[in-house]
C-alpha positions as CSV (number, residue, x, y, z in Angstrom):
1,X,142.7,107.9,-34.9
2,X,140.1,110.5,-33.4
3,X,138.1,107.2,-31.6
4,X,141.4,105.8,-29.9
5,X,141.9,109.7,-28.5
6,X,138.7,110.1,-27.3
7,X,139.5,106.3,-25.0
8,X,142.8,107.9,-23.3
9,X,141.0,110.7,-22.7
10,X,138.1,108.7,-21.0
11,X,140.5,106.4,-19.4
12,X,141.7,107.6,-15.7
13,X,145.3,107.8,-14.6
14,X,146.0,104.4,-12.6
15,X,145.3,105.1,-8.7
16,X,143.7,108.3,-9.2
17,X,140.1,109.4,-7.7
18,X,138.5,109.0,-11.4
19,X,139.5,105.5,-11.4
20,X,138.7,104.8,-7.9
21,X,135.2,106.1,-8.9
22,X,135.2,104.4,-12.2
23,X,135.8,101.2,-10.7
24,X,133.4,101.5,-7.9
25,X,130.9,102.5,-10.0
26,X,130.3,98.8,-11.6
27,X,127.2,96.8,-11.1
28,X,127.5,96.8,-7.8
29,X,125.9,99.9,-7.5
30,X,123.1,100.1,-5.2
31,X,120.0,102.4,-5.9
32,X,120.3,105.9,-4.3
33,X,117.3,106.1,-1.6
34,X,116.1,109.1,-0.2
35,X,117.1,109.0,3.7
36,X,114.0,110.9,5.1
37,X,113.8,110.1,8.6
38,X,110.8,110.6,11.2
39,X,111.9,114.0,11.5
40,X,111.5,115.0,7.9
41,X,108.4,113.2,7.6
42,X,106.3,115.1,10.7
43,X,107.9,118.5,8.9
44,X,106.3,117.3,5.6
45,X,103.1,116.2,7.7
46,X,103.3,119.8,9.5
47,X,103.2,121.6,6.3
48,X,100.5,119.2,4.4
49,X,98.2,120.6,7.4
50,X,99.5,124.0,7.4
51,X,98.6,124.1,3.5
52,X,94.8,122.5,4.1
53,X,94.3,124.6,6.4
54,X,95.1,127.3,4.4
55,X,93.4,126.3,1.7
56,X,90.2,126.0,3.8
57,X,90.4,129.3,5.7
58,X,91.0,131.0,2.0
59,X,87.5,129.5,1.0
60,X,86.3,130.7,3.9
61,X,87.3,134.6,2.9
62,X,90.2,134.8,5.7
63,X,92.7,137.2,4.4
64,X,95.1,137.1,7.7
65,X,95.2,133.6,8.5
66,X,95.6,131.9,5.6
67,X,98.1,133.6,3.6
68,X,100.2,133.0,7.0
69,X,99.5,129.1,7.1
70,X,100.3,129.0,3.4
71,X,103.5,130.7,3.9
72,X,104.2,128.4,6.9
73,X,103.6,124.9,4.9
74,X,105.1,126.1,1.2
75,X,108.3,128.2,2.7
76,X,109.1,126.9,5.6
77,X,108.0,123.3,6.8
78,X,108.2,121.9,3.1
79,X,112.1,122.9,2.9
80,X,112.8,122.1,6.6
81,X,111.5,118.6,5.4
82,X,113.6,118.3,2.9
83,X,116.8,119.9,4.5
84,X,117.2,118.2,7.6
85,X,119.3,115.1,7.7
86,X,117.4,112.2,7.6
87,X,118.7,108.4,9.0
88,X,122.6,109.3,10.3
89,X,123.3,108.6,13.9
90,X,125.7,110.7,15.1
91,X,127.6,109.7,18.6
92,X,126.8,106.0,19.2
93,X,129.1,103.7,20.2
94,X,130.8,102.0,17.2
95,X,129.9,104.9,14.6
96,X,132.6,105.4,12.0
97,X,135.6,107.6,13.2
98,X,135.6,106.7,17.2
99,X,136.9,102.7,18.3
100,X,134.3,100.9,19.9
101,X,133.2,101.0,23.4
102,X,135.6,103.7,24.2
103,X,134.6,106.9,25.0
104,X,136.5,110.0,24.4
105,X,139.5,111.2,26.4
106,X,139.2,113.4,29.1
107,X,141.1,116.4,30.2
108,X,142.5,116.1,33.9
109,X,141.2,112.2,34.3
């Protein structure tokens, strides 16, 4: 009795999200990629310098300097890398939510 409850209960109503999900979710699912772009790969290029350099001006006895380029490259170019969107194209003709080749209404045209 407790195994047939715990089906209904793992069952989703019949045109509800869950069972959209649930049936999209099959074996046609594709592997999730990363979307980095070239803009999230020259921020995480920008901080592998600013972290060598760093690195290097710190074995050199700089206490100004490198403390500021390790800063740079751990908390600020490393996250930018990784928070900026990577491969969406916003605005191009035929993107999703505008017809294609048309271009947006005008006021006063």
């Amino acid at each position: 009795m407790n195994e047939r409850r715990r089906r209904q209960s793992r069952r989703a109503a019949p045109g509800s999200r869950a069972g959209e999900r649930a049936a999209a979710s099959g074996s046609e699912r594709s592997p999730r990629k990363p979307g980095f772009g070239p803009a999230n790969y020259l921020a995480f290029l920008l901080a592998a310098a600013a972290i060598v350099g760093g690195y290097a001006l710190l074995g050199q006895g700089s206490v100004t300097a490198a403390p500021f380029l390790l800063v740079l490259g751990y908390a600020v170019l490393l996250p930018v890398g990784l928070i900026i969107p990577g491969r969406r194209r916003f605005g191009r003709v035929g993107a999703p939510g505008r017809a294609a080749g048309r271009r947006p209404d005008r006021e006063g045209e």
